[in-house]
C-alpha positions in Angstrom: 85.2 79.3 107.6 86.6 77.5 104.6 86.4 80.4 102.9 88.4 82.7 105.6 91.0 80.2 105.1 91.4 80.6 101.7 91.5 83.9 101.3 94.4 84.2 104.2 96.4 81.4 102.4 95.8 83.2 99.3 97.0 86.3 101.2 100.3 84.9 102.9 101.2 83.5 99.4 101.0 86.6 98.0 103.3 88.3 100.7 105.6 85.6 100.1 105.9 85.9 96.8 106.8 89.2 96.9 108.8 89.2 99.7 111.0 86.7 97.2 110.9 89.2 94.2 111.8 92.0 96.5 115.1 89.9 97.8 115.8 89.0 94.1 116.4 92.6 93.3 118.2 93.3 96.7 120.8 90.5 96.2 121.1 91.2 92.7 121.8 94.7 93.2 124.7 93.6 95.6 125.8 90.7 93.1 125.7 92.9 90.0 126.9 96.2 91.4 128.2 96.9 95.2 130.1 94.0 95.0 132.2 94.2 91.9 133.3 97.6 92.4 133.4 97.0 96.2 130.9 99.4 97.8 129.3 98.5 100.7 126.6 100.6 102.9 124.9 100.2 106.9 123.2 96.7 108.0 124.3 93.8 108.8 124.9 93.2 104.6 126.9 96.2 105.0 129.0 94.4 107.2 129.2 91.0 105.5 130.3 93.3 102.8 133.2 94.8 104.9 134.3 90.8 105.9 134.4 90.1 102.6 136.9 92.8 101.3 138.8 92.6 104.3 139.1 88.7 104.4 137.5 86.7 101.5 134.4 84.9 103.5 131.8 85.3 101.0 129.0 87.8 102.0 126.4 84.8 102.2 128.1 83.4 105.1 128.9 86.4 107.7 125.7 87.5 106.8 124.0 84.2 107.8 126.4 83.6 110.8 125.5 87.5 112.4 122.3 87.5 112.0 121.7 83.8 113.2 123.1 85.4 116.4 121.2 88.2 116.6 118.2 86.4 116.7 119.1 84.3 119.0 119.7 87.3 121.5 116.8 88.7 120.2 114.7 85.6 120.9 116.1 85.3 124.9 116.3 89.4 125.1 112.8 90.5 123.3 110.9 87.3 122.7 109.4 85.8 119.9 109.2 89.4 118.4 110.0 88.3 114.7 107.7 87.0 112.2 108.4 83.5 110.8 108.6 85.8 107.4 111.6 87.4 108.9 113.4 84.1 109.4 112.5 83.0 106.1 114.0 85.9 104.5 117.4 85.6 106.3 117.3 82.1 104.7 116.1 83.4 100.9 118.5 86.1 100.6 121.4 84.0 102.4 120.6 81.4 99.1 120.3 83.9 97.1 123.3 86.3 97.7 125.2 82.9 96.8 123.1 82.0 93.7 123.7 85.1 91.7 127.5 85.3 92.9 128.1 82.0 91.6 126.3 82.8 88.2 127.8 86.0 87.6 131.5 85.1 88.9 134.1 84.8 85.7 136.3 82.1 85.1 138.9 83.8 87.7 135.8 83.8 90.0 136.1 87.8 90.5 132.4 89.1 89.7 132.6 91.3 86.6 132.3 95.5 86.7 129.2 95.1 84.4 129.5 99.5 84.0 133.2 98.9 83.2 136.2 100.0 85.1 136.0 103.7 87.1 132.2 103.4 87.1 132.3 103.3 90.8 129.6 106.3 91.0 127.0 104.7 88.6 127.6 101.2 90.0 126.6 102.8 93.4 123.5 104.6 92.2 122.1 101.9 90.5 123.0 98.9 92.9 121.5 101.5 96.1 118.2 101.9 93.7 117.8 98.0 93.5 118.2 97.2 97.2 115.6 100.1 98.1 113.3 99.1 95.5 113.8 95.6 97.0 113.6 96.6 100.6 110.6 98.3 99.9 108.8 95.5 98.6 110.0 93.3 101.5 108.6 96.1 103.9 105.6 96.6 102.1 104.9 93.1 102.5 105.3 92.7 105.9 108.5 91.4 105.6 112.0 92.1 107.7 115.9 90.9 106.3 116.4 91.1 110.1 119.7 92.9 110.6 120.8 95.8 112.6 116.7 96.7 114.0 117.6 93.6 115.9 120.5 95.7 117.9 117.7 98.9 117.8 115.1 97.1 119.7 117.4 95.4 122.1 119.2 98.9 123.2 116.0 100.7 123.4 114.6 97.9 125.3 117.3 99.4 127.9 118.2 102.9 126.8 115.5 105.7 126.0 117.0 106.0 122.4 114.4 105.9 119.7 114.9 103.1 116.9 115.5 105.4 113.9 118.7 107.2 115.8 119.8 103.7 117.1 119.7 102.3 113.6 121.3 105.3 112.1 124.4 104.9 114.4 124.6 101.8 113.9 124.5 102.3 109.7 127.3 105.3 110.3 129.8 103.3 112.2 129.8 100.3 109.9 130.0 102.9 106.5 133.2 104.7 108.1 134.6 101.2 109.2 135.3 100.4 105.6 138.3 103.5 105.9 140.6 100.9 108.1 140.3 98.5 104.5 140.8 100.8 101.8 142.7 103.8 103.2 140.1 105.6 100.8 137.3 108.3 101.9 135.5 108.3 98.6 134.4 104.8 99.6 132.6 106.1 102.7 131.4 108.9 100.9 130.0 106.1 98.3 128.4 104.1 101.2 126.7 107.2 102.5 125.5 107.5 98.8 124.0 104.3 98.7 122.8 104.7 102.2 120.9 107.9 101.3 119.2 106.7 98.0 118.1 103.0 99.3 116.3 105.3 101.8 115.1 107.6 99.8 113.1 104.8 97.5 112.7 103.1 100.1 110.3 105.7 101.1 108.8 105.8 97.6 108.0 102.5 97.4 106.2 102.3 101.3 104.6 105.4 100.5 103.1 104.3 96.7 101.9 101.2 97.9 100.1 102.8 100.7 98.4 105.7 98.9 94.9 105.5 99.5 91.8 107.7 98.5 88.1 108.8 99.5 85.6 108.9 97.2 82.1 110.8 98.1 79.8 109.2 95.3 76.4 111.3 94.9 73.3 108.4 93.0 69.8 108.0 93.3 70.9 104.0 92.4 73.3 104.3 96.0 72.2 100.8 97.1 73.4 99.2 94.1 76.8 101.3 94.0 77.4 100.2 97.7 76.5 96.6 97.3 78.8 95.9 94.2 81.8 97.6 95.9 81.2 96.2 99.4 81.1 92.6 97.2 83.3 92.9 93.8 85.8 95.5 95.2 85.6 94.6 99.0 85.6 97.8 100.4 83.8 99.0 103.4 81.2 101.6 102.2 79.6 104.8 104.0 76.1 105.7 103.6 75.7 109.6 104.8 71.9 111.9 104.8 72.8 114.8 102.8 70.3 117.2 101.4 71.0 119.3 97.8 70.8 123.1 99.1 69.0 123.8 95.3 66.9 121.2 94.6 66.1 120.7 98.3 65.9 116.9 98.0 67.3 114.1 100.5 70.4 112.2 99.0 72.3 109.0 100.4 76.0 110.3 99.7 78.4 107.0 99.3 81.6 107.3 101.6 84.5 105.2 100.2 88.1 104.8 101.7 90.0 102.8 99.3 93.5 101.9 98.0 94.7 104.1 94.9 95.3 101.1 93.4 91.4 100.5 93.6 90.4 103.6 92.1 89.7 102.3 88.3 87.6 99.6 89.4 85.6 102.2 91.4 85.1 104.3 88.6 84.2 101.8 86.3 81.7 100.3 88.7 79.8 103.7 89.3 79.7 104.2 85.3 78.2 100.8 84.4 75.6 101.1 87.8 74.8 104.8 86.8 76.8 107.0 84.4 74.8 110.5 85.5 76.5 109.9 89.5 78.6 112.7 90.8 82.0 111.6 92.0 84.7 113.5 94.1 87.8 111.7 94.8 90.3 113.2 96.7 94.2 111.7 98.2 94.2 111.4 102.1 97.7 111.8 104.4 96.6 108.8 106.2 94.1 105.6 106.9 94.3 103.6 109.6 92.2 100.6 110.3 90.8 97.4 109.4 92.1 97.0 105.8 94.3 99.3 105.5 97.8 100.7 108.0 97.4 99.7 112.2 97.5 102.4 114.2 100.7 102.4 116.6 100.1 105.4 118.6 101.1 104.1 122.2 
């Protein structure tokens, strides 16, 4: 039991931790580079973003202020639907938007165009890289910045509109809203930009992290290879009859399904139990289970 508990502090830390690095590099990217040459992109930062060109009100604060009332709707509409992580990352990143404003702000307090002036372009390729990298980590970590999937899961709670269309309206009318402040298309086009690429590695960073690989590990020293990675790589482990069509013997073939991440260990573990073992690793599309993604087929 004590044990248990241990390993799932050890566990939330961990998400925690991460879920804090990821918003490091998703406010800095807005501090450092949307900011300063005043891009903005979809989500409720988006339009804190839009606030703060328009009127002045610091990014920190509308952001705080909207979604503070989105989750209050969400809490009467939907129910206790949100993680405790996802109210502790309003919180983080509200601190943090303000933290990295306040040390990057000049003497004038205008936050510097670290690229130099006319690097509008570059400022929104790298600041869009940041926040997806950062988002991605958040995600990854079963973490949520809240935002406009609040307003996607109340209207599909009423209308039969799926969650990625309701979320992508929502992103395109607060990009072309920024027109009515600057009178300028190319900063829509750049928020559609920065919209697209966040996505993108976005995508790249769920997808890494959840790469995972089978292993079909052929030993006369099976019970050994099984027993060190059930224990010292806690994984589940396979046993299957199998039968060599040439020697006509009767083999135990190891079945592993394991993180990417866990395929040195796996290696290395087979080699020291028995260098002569056969291995065949191969990538799978999916897994879904204990350990690894739940399966949300309705």
């Amino acid at each position: 039991m004590e044990l248990a508990l241990i390993k799932k502090i050890s566990r939330e830390s961990k998400d925690y931790l991460a879920i804090t690095f990821g918003l490091v590099l998703y406010a800095l990217g807005w501090a450092m580079f949307l900011l300063p040459y005043q891009i903005t992109t979809g989500g409720v930062t988006g339009i804190s973003a839009i606030i703060y060109y328009a009127t002045g009100v610091e990014i920190q604060v509308s952001y705080f202020i909207i979604n503070a009332i989105f989750l209050g709707f969400a809490l009467k509409i939907l129910g206790p639907k949100f993680s405790v992580k996802t109210v502790y990352a309003i919180f983080m990143l509200t601190f943090l938007l303000w933290l990295f404003q306040w040390l990057l702000k000049d003497d004038s307090g205008h936050l510097p165009q670290l690229l130099g002036p006319g690097q509008d372009f570059m400022a929104c390729v790298i600041g869009a890289g940041m926040l997806g990298f950062g988002i991605g980590i958040v995600f990854c970590n079963n973490g949520s910045t809240g935002g406009t999937d609040i307003i996607a899961w109340i209207i599909n709670k009423y209308k039969d509109v799926t969650l990625g269309r309701m979320m992508m309206y929502c992103d395109i009318v607060i990009i072309s809203s920024c027109y009515f402040i600057f009178h300028d298309w190319r900063r829509v086009l750049f928020g559609f930009c920065v919209l697209f690429i966040m996505s993108t590695v976005i995508d790249y960073v769920i997808n890494s992290a959840r790469q995972s690989v089978q292993f079909l590990i052929f030993s006369r020293k099976y019970e050994e290879i099984a027993e060190g990675i059930s224990t010292r790589i806690d994984r589940g482990v396979t046993l299957l009859d199998g039968q060599g069509w040439y020697s006509k013997q009767n083999i135990k073939v190891v079945v592993v399904l394991a993180k990417k991440t866990q395929s040195l260990d796996i290696f290395r573990l087979v080699k020291d139990i028995d260098p002569n073992a056969f291995i065949s690793q191969s990538n799978v599309v999916g897994v879904y289970g204990e350990g690894f993604d739940k399966l949300k087929v309705k």
